[in-house]
Every structure is written in structure tokens, then in C-alpha cells.
LOVONU-254272 format. One record per residue: residue in one letter; x, y, z of N, C-alpha, C, CB in turn. Coordinates in steps of 0.2 Angstrom, whole numbers, plus 5000, padded with zeros to 4 digits. Glycine has a CB too. Example, Ala and Ser with C-alpha at 12.3 -4.5 7.8 and 13.67 -1.06 7.14 Angstrom:
<recs>
A506649725039506249785039506649845039505749785045;S506449895035506849955036506450005039507049975029;
</recs>
This chain:
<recs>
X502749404947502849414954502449474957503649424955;X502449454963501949504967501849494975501249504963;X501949554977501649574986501149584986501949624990;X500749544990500049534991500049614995499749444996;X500249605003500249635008500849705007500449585012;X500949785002501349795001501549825006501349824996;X502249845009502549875013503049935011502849835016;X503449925005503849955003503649994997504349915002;X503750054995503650104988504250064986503850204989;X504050044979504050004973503949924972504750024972;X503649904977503549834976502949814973503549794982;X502449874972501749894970501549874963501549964971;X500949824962501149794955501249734953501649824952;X501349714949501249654947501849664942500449634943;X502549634942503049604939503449554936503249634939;X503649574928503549504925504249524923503049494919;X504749454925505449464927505649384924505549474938;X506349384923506849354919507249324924507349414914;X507449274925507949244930508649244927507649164932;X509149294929509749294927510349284935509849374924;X510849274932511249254937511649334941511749194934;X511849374936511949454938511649494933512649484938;X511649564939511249624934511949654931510549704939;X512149664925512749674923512649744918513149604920;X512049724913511649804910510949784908512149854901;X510749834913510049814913509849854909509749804920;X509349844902509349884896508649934901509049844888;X508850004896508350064896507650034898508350104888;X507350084905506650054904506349984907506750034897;X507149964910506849914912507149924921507149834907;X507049884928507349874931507649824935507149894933;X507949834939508149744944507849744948508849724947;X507749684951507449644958507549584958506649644958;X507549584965507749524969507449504975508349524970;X507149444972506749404977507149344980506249384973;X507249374986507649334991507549254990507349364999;X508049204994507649134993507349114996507849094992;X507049054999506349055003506248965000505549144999;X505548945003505148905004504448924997505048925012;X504448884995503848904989503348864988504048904983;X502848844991502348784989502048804982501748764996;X502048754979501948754972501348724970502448724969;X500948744965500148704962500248734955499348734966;X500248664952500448654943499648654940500748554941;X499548704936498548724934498848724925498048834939;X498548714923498348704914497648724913498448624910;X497348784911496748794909496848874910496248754913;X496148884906495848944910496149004916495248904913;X496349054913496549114918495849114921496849194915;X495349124921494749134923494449094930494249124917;X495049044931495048984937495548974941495148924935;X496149024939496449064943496249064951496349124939;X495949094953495649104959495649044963495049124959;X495148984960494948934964495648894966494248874960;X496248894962496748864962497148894968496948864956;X497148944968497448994975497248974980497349064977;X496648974979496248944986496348874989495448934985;X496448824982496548764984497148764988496448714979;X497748814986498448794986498348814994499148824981;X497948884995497848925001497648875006497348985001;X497348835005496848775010497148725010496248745007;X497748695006498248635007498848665013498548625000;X498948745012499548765016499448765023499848825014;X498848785023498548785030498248735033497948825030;X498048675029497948615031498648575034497548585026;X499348595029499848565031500148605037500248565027;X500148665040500148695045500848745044500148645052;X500848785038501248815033500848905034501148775025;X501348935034500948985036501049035030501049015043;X500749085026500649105018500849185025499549095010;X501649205019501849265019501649305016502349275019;X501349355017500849395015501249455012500349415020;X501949475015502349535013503149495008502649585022;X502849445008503549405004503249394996503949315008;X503849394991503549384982503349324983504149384976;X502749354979502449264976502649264969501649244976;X502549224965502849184959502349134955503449134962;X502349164950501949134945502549114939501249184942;X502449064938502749044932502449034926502949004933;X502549054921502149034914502749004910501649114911;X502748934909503248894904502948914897503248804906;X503648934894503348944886502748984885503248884883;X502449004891501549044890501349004890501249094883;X501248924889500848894891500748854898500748864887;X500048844897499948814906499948884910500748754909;X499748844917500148894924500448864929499648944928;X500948894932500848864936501048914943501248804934;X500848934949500848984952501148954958500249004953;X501648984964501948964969501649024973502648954968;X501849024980501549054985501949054992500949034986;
</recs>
């Protein structure tokens, strides 16, 4: 997860977060966050992190071509099933 466009002291960074239903003891070391709910367009990629990029672009160029407009100060969302594949939302 990550803010493209940061606004806030502590959103800075790139974090890698657990989907639970409550923060009830959140172990040493670690923190919470919550990413509001929202609208997510989604692009399913298998390969190469190194292609990463072009795939943003495509998803960047489909949103815009659908007339969707990319929130620049709201989480985006990468998913990595099991560590394999990718798959990135926006």
C-alpha cells in the first residue's frame, strides 16, 4: 500500500499490511492502518517486477480512457497472492 501524492506525516513509504477485521493487539513493532473503502480498478500482471511500470501505465490509460479519474492522495493497493503473480489496483 501506498500514497502516490503524500499529505499526511506518516503515510510516507511503502506498506505491507494484513487484512483483519479489528486491531485488538497489534504486536511490538508493528502498526495499524486503515484504508478507507473506495472504488478500485484492478489489472491482474504475472511476470517480471521489472514490467511493473508499463502495467501502471496500461491500467493509467484504461482509467482515463474510461473517464475515471486516479486519486492521487488515496491508498493504492498491490496485491501479491501467496507471493506469486501481481496483481496491482489503483
Amino acid at each position: 500500500m501506498f500514497v502516490v501524492d503524500v499529505t499526511q506525516i506518516g503515510e510516507d513509504g511503502y506498506w505491507v499490511g494484513l487484512e483483519v477485521e479489528e486491531f485488538n493487539r497489534i504486536p511490538e513493532g508493528m502498526t495499524s492502518l486503515s484504508v478507507p473503502p473506495g472504488k478500485y480498478a484492478v489489472k491482474e500482471y504475472e511476470g517480471s517486477a521489472s514490467q511493473i511500470m508499463k502495467v501502471y501505465n496500461e491500467l493509467h490509460n484504461e482509467m482515463s480512457s474510461a473517464g475515471v479519474r486516479r486519486d492521487l492522495q488515496a491508498w493504492h493497493l498491490e496485491e501479491y497472492p501467496g507471493w506469486l503473480g501481481y496483481r496491482a489496483g489503483v
